[in-house]
C-alpha positions in Angstrom: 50.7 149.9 105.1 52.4 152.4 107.8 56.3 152.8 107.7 56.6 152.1 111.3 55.1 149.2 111.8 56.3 145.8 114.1 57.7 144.2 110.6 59.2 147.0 109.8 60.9 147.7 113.4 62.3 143.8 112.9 63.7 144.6 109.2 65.2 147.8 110.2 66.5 147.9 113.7 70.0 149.0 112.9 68.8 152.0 111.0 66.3 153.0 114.0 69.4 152.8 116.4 71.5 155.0 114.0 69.2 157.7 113.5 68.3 157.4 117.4 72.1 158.0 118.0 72.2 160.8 115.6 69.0 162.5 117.0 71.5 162.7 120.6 74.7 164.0 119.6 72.9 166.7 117.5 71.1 166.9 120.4 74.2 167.9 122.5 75.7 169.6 119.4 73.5 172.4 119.6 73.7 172.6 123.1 77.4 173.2 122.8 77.5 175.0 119.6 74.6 176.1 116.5 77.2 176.2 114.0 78.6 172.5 114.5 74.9 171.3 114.9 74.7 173.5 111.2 77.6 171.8 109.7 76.2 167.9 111.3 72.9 168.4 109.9 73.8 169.2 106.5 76.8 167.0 106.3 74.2 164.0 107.4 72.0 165.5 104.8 74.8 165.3 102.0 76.1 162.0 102.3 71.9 160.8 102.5 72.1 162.8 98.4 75.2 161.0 97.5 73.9 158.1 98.7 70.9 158.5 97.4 72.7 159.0 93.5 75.2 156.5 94.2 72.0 153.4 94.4 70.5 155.3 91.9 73.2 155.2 89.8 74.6 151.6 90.2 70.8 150.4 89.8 69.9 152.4 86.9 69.8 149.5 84.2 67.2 147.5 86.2 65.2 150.7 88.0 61.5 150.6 86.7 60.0 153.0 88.7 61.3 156.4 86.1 59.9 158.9 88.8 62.7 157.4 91.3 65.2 157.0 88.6 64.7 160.6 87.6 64.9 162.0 91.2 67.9 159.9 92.4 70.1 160.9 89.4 69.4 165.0 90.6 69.9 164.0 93.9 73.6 164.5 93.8 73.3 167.8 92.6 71.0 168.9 95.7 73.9 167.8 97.7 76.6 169.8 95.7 74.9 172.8 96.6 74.2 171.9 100.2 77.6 171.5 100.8 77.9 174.9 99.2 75.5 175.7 101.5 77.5 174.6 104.6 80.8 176.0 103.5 78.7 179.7 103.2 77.0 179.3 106.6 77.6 182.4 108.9 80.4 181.5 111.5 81.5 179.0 109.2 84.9 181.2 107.5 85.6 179.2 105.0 84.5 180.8 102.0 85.2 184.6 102.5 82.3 187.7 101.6 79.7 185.1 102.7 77.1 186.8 104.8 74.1 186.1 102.7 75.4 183.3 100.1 73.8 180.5 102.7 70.3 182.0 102.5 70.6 182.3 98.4 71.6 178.9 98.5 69.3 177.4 100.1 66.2 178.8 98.6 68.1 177.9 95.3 68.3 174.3 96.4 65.3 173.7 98.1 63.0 175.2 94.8 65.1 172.8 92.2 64.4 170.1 94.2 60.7 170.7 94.7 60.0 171.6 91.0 62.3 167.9 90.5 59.8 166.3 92.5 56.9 167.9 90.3 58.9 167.1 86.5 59.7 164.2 87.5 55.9 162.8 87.2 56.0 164.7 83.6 59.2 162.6 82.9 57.4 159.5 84.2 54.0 160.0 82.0 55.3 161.5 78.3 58.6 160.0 78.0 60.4 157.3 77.4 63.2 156.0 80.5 65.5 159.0 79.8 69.4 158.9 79.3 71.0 158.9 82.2 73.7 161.0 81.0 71.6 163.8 80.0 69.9 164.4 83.4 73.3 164.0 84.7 74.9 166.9 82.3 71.2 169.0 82.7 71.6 169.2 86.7 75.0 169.6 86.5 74.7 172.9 83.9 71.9 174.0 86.2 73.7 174.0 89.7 77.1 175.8 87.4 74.7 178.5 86.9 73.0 178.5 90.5 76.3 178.9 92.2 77.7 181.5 89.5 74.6 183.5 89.8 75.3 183.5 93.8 79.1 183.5 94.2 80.0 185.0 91.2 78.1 187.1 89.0 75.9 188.3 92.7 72.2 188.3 90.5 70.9 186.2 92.5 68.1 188.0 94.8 69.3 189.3 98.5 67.5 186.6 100.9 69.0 187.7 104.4 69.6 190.7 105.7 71.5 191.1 109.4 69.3 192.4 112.3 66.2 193.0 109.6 65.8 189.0 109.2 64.0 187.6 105.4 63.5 189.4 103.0 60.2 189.5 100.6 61.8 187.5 98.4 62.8 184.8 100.7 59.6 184.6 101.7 57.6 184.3 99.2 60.5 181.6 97.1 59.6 179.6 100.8 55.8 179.4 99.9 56.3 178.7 96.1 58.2 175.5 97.3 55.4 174.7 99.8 53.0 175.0 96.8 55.2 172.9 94.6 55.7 170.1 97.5 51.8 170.0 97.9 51.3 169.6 93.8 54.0 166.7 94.0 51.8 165.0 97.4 48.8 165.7 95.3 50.4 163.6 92.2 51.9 161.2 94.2 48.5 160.1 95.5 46.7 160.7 92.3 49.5 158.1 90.7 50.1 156.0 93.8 49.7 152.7 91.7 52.9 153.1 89.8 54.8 153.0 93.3 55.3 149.7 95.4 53.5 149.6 99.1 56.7 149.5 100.1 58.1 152.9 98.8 54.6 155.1 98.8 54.6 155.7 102.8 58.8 156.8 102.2 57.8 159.3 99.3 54.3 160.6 101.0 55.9 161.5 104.7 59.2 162.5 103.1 56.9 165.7 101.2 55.1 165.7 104.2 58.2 166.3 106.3 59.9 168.6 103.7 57.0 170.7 103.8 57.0 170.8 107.7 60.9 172.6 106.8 60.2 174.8 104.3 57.1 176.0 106.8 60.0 176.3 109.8 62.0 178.5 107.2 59.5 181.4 106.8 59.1 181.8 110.3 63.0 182.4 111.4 64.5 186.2 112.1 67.7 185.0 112.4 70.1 182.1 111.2 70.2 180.6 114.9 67.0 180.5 115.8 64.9 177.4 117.0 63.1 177.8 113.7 65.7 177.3 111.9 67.1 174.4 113.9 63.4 172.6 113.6 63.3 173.6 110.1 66.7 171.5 109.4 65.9 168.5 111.3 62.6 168.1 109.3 65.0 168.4 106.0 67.2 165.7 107.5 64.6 163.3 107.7 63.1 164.1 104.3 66.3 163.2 103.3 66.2 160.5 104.8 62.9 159.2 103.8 63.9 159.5 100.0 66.8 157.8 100.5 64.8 154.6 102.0 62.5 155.0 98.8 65.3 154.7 96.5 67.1 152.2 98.1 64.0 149.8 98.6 63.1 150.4 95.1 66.5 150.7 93.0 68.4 147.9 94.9 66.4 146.0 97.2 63.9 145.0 95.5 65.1 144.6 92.1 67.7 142.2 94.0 64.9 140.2 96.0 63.1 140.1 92.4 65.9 138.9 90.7 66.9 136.2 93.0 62.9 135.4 93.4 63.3 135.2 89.5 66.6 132.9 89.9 64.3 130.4 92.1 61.9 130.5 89.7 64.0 129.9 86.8 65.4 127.2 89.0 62.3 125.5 89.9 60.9 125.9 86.3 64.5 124.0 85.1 64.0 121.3 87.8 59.9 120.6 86.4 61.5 120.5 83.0 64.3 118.2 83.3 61.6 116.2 85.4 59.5 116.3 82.5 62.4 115.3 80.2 63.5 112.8 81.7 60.1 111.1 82.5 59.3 111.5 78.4 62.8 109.9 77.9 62.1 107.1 80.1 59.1 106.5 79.0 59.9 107.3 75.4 62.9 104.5 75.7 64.8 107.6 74.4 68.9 107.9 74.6 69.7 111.4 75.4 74.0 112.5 74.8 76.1 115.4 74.6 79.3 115.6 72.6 82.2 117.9 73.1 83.4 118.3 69.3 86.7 119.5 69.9 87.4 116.4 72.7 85.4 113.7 71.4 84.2 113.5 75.6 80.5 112.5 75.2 78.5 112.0 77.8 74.6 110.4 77.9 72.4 108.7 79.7 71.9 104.9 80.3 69.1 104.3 78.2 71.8 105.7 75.3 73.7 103.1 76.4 71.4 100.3 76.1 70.5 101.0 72.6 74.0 100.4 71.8 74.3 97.3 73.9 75.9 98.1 76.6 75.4 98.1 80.5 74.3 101.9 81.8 77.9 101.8 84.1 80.0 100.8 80.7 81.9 103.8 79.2 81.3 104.5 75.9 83.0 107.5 74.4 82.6 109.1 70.8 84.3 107.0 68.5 83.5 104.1 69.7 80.1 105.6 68.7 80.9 105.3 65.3 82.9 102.0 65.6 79.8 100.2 66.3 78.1 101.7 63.1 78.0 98.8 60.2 80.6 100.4 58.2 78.6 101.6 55.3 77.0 104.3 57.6 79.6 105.6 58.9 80.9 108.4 56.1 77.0 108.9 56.1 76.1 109.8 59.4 79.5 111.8 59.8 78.7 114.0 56.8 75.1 114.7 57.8 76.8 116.2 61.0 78.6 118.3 59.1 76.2 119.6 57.0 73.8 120.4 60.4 76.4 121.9 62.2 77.2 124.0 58.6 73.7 124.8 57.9 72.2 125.1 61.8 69.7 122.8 61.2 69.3 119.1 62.9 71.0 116.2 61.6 68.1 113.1 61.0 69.6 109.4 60.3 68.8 106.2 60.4 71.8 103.3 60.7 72.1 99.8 61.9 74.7 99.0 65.0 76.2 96.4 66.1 75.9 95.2 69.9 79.4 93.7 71.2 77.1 90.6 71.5 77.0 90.4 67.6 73.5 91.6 67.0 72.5 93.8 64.5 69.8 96.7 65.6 68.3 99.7 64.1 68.9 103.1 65.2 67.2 106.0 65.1 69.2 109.7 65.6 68.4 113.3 65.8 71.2 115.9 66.9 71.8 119.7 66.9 74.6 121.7 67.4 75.2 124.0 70.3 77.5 127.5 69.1 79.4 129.3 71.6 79.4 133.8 70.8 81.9 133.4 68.0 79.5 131.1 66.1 81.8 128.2 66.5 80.0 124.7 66.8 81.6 123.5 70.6 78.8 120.7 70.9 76.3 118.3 69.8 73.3 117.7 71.6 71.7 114.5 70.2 68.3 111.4 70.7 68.5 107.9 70.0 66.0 105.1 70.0 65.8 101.8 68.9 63.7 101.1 66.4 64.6 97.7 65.3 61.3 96.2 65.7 59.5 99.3 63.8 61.9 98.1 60.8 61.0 94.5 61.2 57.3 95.6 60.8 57.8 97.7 58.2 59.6 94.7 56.5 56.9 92.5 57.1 54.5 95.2 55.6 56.3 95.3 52.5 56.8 91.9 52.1 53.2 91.2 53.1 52.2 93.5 50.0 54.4 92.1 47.7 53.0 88.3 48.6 49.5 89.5 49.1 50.2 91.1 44.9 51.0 87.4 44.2 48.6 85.8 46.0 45.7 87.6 44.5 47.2 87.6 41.2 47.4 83.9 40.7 43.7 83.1 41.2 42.8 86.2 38.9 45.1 84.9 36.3 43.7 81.4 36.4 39.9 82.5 36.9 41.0 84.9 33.7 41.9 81.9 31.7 39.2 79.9 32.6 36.7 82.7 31.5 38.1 83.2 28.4 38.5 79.3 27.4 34.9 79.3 28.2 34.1 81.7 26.1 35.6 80.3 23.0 33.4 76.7 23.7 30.4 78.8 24.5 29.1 77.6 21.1 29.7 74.0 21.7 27.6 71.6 23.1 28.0 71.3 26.6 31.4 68.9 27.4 33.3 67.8 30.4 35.6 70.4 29.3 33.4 73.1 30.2 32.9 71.4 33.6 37.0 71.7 34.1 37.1 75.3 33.6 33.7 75.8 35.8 35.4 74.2 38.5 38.6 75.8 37.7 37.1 79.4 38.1 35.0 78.4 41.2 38.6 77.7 42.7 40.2 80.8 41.6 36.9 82.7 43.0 36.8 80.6 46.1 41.1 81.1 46.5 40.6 85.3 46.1 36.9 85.5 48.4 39.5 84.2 51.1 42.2 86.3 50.6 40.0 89.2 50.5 38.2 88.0 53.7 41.3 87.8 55.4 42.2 91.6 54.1 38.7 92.5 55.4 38.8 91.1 58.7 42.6 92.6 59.4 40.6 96.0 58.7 38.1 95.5 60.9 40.3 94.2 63.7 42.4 97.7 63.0 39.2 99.8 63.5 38.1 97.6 66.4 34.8 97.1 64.7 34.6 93.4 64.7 31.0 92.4 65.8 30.7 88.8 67.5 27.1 87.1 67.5 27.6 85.3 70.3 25.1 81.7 71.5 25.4 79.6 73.5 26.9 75.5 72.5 28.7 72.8 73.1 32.6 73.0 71.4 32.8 69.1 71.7 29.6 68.5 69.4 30.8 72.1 68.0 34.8 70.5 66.7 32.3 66.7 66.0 30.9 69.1 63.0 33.7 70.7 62.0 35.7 67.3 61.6 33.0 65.9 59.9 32.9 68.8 57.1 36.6 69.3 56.3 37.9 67.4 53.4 41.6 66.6 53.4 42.8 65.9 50.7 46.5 64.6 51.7 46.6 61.2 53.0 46.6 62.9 56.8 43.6 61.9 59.8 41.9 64.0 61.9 41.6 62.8 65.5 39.1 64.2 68.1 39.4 63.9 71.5 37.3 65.7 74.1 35.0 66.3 77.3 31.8 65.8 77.0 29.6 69.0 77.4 32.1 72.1 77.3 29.4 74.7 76.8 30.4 78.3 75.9 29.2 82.0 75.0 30.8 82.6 71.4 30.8 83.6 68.2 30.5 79.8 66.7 31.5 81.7 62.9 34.6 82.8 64.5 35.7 80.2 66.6 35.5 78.0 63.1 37.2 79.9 61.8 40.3 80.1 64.2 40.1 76.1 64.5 40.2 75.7 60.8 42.7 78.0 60.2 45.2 76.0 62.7 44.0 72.8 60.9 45.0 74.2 57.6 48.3 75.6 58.8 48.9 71.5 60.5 48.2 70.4 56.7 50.2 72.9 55.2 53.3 73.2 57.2 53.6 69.8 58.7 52.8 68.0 55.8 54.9 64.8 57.1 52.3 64.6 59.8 50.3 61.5 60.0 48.1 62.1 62.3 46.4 65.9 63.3 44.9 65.9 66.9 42.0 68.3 68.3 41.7 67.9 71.7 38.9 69.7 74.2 39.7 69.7 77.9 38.6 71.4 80.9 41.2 73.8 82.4 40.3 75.7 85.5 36.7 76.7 84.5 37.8 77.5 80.8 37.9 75.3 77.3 41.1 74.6 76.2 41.4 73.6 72.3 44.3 72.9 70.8 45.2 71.1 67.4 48.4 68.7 67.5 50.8 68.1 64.5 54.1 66.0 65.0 55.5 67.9 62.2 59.2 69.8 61.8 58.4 72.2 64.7 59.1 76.1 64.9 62.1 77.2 66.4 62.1 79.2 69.6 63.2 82.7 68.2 60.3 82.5 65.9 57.9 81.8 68.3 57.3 85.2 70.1 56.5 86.8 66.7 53.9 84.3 65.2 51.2 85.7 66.3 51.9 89.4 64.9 50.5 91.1 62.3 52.8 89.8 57.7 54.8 87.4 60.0 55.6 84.3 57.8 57.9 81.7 59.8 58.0 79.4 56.9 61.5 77.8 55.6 63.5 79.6 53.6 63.5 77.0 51.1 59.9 76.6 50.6 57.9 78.8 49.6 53.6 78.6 50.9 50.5 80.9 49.9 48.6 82.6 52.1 49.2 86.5 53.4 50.8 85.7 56.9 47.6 87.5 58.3 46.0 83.6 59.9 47.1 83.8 63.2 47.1 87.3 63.7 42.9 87.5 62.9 42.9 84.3 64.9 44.7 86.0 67.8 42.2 89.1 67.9 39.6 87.0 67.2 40.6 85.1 70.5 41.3 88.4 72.3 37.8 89.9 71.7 36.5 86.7 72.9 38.2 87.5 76.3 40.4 84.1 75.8 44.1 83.8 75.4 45.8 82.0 72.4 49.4 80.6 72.5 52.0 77.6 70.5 54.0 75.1 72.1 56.5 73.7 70.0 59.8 71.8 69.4 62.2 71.6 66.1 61.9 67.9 65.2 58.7 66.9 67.4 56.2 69.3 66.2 53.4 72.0 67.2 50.6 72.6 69.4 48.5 75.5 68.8 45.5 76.2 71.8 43.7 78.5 73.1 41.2 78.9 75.7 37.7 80.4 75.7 35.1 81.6 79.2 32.7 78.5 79.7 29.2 79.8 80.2 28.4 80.9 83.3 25.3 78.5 84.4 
């Protein structure tokens, strides 16, 4: 990458225009007069080395490049002495006894700034991003003792002498800073890596150029010669060339960087709250933010919701807590204080009530946010709803308490019955050893079904329920199933179906669906006369269904029939069985690729169907 290249003419117009104006009027200046071209040249030269400390400076926190940091700190101190340099010129009068001081000077100058250039990759390699203070105070005790050794104590070697020209001295100080410039254009190439594309071509033409000067000043006999003129222009755009270095790399950059990093952060923010709110949504999550010292919460709609109101209803703070049941309240406000005491996250769990007199569950996790004097200011918190998760859970535990009973009745009978048998072993055989036979075959019969149930609701949960599907007619299929069942209340079976409704099932199964709705018609509609299986043809699939003009089920218990412990019996009676039925019946239906549904009414009775493929002929 070349310095002066199209891009580069675009970026930097202004700058080419400036230094095109400056190349004129010095240009004229030394037509008209050596000294005031002097005195331009340098002056441009020291504001370029104030400049140069001033970015440096300002920029010093978030400089990287140490080499640059380094150099741009001594900078100032280079143009300290240049102006000492000016004010010392011959035919300049402003600093009396000054015939030689400008030529002492300079080789001073110019030899701690190439040996800078050289330390500076020492500084860069074996230590750590120096205080900026101590170069400051270093350079600054250094160019005290330059200018005392020159203007005050006169120890400094005689460079000049009038009508002779250089001296040995001069001479030779001119090609030890030619040998230090090359070392530093060596380094700079051998560690090119550690500088941008950007700033390499500055630093690499600036030694280039500053070399071109130092050559100029070993060739001049007297102060105004064109040598010296030449030799002073190629400083000036050294000078120049540094300065672009340290501007690209201690402000320009670092400023595009940090604003690239601000859209970064920015676009990384906007994929994060995208993300959270997409897990939020889909999460049915309630996301809110409470000022502590103002009570001003705000949240989301879905917060909203699971408080039971619409997402454009305010809802502030304590009405928060109004709509707690009032035994959580004192709970929930306590676990905030202890999180907000202990930096930790509040958990609770409390029921709310909705303003339309429902009762739900609620689920809440919160932290608090500190501002720098550790004071809690806010409380970021989630919410969900988990009233159904408590309904299961309730139906769980009630499920294990029934399915405890259930299982211990049979065992206790079928206990009995064993051990009443034991004591008549001896006897000869009696119709009282038939009873408790028969008596233990019930018990055995009771708990094989219960555990059969508990079996298959494992199954269905590991999805390893195998059908053994063939191929038969349901109408001869229910004709069997009719004709085995016994019932013994004073109910009647009717059957009424199609003739030939062949199918591809699992005829173990589908038993043992159909009996389970028959024994649910005996059991809960036990004012029933009459118990109807029907078979019908319903756009290319069997419908079954088995008909009770029983008590009925009421609406709201309807949706949840079919789930997994759900009992929708009376509260006032009390039936066996583990509320599993309709659940296995319902996956059992599902595999089966069929649907399964109720229709019912509170004072006309049920109607539990469902439909099954017919076989494709």
């Amino acid at each position: 990458m070349t310095i002066f290249s199209i891009h580069s003419f675009k970026n930097n117009y202004r700058t080419i225009s400036l230094v095109i104006m400056m190349v004129i009027a010095l240009y004229f200046s030394i037509m008209e007069n050596y000294v005031l071209f002097h005195t331009i040249v340098e002056l441009f030269s020291i504001i370029i080395a104030f400049a140069v400390f001033i970015v440096t400076w300002n920029s010093r926190k978030m400089m990287d490049n140490i080499y640059l940091y380094f150099v741009g700190i001594a900078y100032v101190f280079f143009g300290i002495l240049d102006l000492l340099h000016t004010l010392t010129y011959p035919g300049m009068n402003v600093i009396s006894g000054t015939e030689f001081y400008a030529n002492q000077l300079w080789v001073a100058t110019r030899f701690l700034q190439a040996s800078t250039l050289v330390i500076g990759f020492y500084v860069m390699y074996r230590i750590k991003k120096p205080n900026a203070d101590l170069i400051f105070f270093t350079y600054a005790l250094i160019s005290l003792i330059i200018g005392l050794s020159i203007l005050y104590w006169h120890i400094f070697p005689v460079c000049f002498i009038a009508g002779k020209g250089q001296t040995a001295f001069k001479i030779y100080a001119e090609y030890a800073i030619i040998f230090l410039l090359f070392v530093t254009s060596y380094l700079l190439y051998k560690y090119k890596s550690k500088f941008s594309n950007i700033v390499y071509p500055y630093l690499i033409f600036s030694i280039i150029f500053n070399i071109l000067s130092e050559i100029c000043f070993t060739l001049y006999v007297s102060n105004y010669s064109a040598a010296n003129a030449v030799g002073h222009l190629f400083k000036l755009v050294s000078f120049f060339l540094i300065y672009k270095a340290i501007v690209e790399t201690g402000f320009i950059l670092p400023t595009a960087l940090i604003f690239k990093n601000l859209n970064d952060i920015n676009s990384k923010m906007d994929e994060s709250n995208s993300r959270l709110q997409i897990a939020l949504e889909a999460g049915s999550l309630g996301a809110t933010e409470v000022e502590l010292k103002t009570g001003i919460m705000t949240c989301n709609a879905q917060f909203k919701r699971h408080y039971g109101r619409s997402p454009d209803e305010e809802f502030n703070y304590p009405e928060l807590f109004e709509s707690m049941l009032p035994q959580y309240r004192d709970e929930v406000k306590e676990l905030v204080r202890q999180a907000i005491a202990n930096r930790s996250v509040y958990r609770a769990q409390y029921q709310v009530k909705w303003p339309d007199g429902s009762i739900h569950w609620i689920n809440a996790h919160g932290k608090a946010r500190y501002n720098e004097n550790g004071e809690a200011i806010r409380m970021v918190g989630i919410v969900s709803d988990i009233t159904e998760r408590k309904a299961f859970e309730q139906r769980k535990d009630d499920f294990l308490s029934i399915a405890s009973h259930e299982l211990k009745t049979p065992m206790t009978t079928l206990k009995a019955s064993l051990q009443l048998l034991n004591r008549i072993k001896d006897k000869p055989f009696s119709e009282m050893h038939v009873k408790f036979i028969e008596q233990a075959n019930r018990s055995v019969e009771t708990m094989s079904l219960l555990i059969n149930d508990l079996l298959n609701i494992n199954r269905l949960t590991n999805s390893n329920l195998e059908l053994r599907k063939t191929r038969f007619d349901i109408s001869k299929f229910l004709q069997q199933i009719c004709h085995n069942i016994n019932i013994e209340s004073n109910q009647k079976l009717i059957l009424r179906t199609d003739n030939e409704l062949w199918v591809d099932a699992d005829e173990h199964r589908i038993e043992q669906v159909i009996i389970n709705f028959i024994n649910n018609a005996v059991k809960y509609a036990a004012d029933s006369k009459q118990i109807v299986i029907t078979a019908e043809l319903d756009n290319r699939l069997a419908r079954i269904a088995v008909t009770d003009t029983g008590r009925g089920i009421s609406e709201d218990k309807i949706p949840f029939l079919f789930e997994r412990y759900y009992r929708a019996e009376p509260k006032e009676t009390v039936y066996s069985g583990l509320g599993l039925g309709l659940y296995i019946c319902a996956e059992i239906i599902k595999v089966h690729g069929g649907d399964i549904g109720v229709n019912s009414e509170v004072g006309k009775g049920s109607s539990f169907w469902f439909t099954l493929p017919l076989e494709e002929s």
